[in-house]
C-alpha positions in Angstrom: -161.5 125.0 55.5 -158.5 122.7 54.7 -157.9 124.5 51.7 -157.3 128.2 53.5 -155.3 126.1 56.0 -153.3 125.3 53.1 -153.1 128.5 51.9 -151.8 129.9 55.0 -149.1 127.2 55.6 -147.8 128.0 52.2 -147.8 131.5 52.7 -146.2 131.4 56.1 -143.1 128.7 54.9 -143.0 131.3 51.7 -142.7 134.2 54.4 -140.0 131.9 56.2 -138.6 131.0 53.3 -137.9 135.2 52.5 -136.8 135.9 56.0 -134.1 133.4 55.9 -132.9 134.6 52.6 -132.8 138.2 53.6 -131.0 137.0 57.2 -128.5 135.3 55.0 -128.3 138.1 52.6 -127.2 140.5 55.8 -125.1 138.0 57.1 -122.5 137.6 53.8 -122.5 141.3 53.5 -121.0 141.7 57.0 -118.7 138.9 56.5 -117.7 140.9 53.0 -117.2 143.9 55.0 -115.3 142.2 57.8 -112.4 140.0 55.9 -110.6 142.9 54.6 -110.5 144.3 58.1 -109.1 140.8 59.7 -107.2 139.9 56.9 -105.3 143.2 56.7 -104.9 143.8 60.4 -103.4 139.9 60.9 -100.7 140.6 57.9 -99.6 144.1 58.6 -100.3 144.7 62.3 -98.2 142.1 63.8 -95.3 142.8 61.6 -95.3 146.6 61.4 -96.1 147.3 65.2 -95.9 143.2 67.3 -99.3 143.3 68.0 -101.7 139.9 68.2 -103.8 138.7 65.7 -107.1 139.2 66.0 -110.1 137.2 65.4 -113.1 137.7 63.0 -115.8 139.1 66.1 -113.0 141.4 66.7 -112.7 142.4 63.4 -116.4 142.9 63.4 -116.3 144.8 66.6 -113.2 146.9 65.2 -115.5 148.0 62.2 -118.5 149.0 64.3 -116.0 150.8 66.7 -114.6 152.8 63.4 -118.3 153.5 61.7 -119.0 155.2 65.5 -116.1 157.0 66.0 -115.3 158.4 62.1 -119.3 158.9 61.3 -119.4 162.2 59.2 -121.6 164.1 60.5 -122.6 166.8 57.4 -124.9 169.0 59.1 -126.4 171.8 56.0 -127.7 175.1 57.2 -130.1 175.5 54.3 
């Protein structure tokens, strides 16, 4: 009985151990995909046009905002 016990502990802290590693995985991809957005709007932005900086959620939220609005939409009569 101890044995499965073990078993199953080192399966779940391996199934852990994955989850964190993928939700880490997700997280530098969207913080790869979001610097060029900040960095870019906080150089150009306020010198072109006056506008504030903006911080990193913002950038985030910018991004998602884009993907919605600019989604191509290829719809094939085939």
């Amino acid at each position: 009985m101890e044995e499965n016990e073990e078993k199953q502990m080192e399966e779940f802290a391996e199934f852990l151990g994955k989850g964190f590693a993928v939700l880490w995985i997700i997280v530098c991809m969207v913080l790869l995909m979001t610097l060029p957005t900040y960095w870019l709007w906080n150089w150009l932005m306020p010198t072109i046009f006056g506008l504030n900086t903006i911080t990193l959620w913002q950038a985030l939220g910018l991004n998602i905002l884009c993907s919605i609005l600019f989604k191509s939409t290829n719809v094939s009569n085939n």
